[in-house]
C-alpha positions as CSV (number, residue, x, y, z in Angstrom):
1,X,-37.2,50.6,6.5
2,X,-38.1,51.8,10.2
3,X,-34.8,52.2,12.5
4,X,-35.1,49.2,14.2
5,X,-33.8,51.0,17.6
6,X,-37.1,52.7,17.8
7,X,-38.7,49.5,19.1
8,X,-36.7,50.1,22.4
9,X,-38.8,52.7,23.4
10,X,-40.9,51.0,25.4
11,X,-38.4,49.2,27.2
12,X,-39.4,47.7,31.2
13,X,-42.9,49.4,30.3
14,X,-43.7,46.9,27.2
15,X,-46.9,45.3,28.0
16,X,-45.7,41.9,26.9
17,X,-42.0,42.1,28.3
18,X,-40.5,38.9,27.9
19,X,-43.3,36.9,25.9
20,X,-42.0,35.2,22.9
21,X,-44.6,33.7,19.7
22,X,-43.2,31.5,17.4
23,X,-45.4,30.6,14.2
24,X,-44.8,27.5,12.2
25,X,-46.8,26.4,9.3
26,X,-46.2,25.2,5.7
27,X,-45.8,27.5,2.7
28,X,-49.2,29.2,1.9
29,X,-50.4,28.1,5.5
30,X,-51.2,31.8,6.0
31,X,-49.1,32.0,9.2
32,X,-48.7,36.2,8.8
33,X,-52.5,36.3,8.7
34,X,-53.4,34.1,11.5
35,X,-50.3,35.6,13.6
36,X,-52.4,39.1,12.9
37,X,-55.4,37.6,13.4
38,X,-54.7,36.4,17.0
39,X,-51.3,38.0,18.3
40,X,-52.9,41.8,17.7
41,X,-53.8,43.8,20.5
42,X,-50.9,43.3,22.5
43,X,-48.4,45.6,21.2
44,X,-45.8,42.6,20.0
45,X,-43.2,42.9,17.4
46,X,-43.2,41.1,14.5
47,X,-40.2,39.4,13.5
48,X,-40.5,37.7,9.3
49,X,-37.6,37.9,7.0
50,X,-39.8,37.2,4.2
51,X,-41.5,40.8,5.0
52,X,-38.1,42.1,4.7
53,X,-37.1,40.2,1.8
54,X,-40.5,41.6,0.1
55,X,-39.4,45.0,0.7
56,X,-36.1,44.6,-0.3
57,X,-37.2,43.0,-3.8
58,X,-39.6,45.6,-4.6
59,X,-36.9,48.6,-3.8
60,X,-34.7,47.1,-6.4
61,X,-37.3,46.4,-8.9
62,X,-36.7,42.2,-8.8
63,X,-39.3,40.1,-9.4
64,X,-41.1,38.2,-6.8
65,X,-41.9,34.8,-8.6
66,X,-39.1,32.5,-8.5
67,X,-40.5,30.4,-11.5
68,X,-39.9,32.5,-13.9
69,X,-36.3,33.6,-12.6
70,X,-33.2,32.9,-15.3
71,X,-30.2,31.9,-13.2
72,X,-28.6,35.2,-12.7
73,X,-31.8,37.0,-11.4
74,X,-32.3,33.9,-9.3
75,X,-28.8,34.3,-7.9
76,X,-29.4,38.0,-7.5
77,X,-33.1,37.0,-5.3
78,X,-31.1,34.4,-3.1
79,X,-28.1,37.2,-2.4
80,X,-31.2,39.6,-1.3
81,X,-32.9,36.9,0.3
82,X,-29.5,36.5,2.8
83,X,-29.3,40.1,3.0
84,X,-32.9,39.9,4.6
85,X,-32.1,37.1,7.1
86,X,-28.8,39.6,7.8
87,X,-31.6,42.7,9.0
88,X,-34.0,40.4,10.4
89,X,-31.6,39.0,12.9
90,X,-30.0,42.6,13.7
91,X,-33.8,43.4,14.3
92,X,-34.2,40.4,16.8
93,X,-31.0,41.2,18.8
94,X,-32.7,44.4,19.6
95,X,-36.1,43.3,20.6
96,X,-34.0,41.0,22.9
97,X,-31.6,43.4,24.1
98,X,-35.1,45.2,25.0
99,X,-36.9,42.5,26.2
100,X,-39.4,43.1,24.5
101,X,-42.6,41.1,23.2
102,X,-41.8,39.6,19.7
103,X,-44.0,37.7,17.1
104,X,-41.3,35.2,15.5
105,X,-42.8,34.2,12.4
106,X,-41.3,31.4,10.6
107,X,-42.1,27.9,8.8
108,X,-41.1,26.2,11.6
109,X,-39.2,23.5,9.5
110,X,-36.2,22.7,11.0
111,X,-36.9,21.4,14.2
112,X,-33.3,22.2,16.6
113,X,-33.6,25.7,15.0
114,X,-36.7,26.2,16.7
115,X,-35.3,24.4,19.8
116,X,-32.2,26.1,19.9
117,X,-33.2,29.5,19.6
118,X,-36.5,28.9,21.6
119,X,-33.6,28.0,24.5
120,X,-31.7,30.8,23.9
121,X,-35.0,33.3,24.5
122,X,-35.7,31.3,27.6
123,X,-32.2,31.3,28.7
124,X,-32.4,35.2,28.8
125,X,-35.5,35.4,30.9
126,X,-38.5,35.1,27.7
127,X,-41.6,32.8,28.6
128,X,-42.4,31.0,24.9
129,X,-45.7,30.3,22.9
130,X,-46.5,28.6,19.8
131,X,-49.1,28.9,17.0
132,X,-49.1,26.2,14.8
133,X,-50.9,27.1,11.4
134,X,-52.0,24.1,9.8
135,X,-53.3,23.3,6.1
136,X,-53.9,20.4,3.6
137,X,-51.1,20.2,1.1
138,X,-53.7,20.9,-1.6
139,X,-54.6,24.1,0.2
140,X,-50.8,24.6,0.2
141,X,-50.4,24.3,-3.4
142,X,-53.8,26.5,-4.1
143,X,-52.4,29.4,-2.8
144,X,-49.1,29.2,-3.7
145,X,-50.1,29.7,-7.1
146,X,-52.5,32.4,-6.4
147,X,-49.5,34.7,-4.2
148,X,-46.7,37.0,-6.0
149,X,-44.2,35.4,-4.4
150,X,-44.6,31.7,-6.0
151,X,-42.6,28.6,-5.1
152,X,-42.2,25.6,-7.1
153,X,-44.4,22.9,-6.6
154,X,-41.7,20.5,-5.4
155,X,-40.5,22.6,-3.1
156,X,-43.8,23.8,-1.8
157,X,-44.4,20.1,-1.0
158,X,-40.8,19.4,0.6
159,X,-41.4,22.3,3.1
160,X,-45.2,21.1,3.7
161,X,-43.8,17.8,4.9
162,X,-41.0,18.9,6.6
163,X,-43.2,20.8,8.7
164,X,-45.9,18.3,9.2
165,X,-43.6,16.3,10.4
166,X,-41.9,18.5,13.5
167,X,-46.0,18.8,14.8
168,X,-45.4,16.5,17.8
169,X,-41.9,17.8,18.7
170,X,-42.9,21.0,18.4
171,X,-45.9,20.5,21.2
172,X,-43.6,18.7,23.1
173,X,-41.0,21.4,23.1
174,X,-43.4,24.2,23.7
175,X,-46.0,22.4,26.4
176,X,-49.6,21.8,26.1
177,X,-50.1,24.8,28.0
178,X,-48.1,27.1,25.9
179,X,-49.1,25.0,22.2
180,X,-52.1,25.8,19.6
181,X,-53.1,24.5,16.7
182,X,-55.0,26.5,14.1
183,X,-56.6,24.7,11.1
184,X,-56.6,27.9,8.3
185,X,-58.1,25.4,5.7
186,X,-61.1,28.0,5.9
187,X,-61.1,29.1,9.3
188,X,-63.6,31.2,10.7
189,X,-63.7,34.5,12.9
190,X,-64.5,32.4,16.1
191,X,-61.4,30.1,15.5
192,X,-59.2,33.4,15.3
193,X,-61.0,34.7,18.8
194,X,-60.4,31.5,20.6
195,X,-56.5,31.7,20.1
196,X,-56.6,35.9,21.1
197,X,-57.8,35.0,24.0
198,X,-54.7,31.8,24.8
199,X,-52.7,34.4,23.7
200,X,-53.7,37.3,26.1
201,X,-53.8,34.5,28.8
202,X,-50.3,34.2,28.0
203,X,-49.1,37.9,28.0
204,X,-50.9,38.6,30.7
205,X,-49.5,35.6,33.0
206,X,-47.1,36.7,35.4
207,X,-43.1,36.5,34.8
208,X,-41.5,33.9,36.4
209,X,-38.3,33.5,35.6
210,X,-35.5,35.0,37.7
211,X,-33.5,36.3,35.0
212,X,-36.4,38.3,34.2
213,X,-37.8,39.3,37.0
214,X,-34.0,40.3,38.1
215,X,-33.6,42.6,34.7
216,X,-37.3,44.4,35.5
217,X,-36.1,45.5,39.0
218,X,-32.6,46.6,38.1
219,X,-33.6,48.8,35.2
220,X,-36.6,50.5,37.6
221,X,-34.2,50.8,40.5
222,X,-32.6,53.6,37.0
223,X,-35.0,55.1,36.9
């Protein structure tokens, strides 16, 4: 794994200093594609313990699909899995001790764990976004089956509700302004470019808050 200090490189001169994406969509929603798809370009960090968790699995020579676990490799996968959660957050408190522009990508199903640590970004100065990746639960289902890293059916449907179900809070928390929906049923290209552009809009926008604007001018006053 990269050493995660090396993202603090670019400190007061990262081009989206204190921007903040979260991602929320069901399992096989395809949230790391479309967060790709329309966050690249602006030199964001990416923030997905299931990328972690992937690479840990595959160093130790575990197994991805959880169906076909017994009980003691499925214990082993869920003590990796916290281990993942463990990195991912030590990688996050260094983005934020940066400042720097993160891509927090995440299902997005427990709606005052997205509130809470949306507050806490904004509390330190971050302006927030969200992309909301939506799909039909049969789409869900489809794809599960067709990744590595396969989920049971119950469970696939559990998480696709519990998502579904935080969409209105989740534009409420976040704004209209700063709120988009992308249906990745079988998007196309143009749907993809629409949201790049929202999301350069919102990099680009000015920083307002005083806590951030406070933090840029002390650390070039070092310098």
């Amino acid at each position: 794994m990269k050493n995660f200090k090396t993202f603090t490189s670019e400190g007061v001169n990262d081009p989206a200093i204190f921007k903040a994406i979260f991602t929320a969509g069901g399992p096989g929603s395809g949230k790391s594609f479309v967060a790709g798809k329309t966050t690249a370009g602006f030199g964001m960090k990416v923030l997905n313990s299931d990328d972690i968790l992937e690479f840990l699995i595959k160093k130790t020579g575990q197994s991805l699909n959880t169906l076909k676990m017994t009980p003691k490799e499925f214990e082993k996968f869920l003590e990796t899995r916290q281990k993942a959660k463990k990195l991912s957050a030590a990688k996050q408190k260094i983005l934020v001790d940066g400042k720097l522009g993160m891509v927090i990508d995440g299902t997005g199903r427990r709606i005052k764990k997205i509130s809470d640590h949306r507050q806490h970004l904004v509390d330190m100065g971050y302006d927030t976004f969200m992309i909301f990746v939506n799909t039909s639960l049969e789409v869900a289902h489809e794809r599960n089956r067709n990744r590595p890293r396969k989920l049971p059916l119950d469970v696939v449907e559990k998480y696709w509700r519990d998502v579904q179900n935080n969409l209105g809070s989740f534009q409420s928390l976040f704004g209209r302004k700063n709120f988009r929906i992308v249906d990745n049923n079988d998007a196309e290209e143009d749907v993809f470019l629409k949201v790049n552009k929202q999301v350069r809009a919102f990099v680009k926008e000015p920083i307002k808050s005083k806590i951030a604007l406070e933090w840029i001018k002390d650390q070039k006053e070092k310098k």
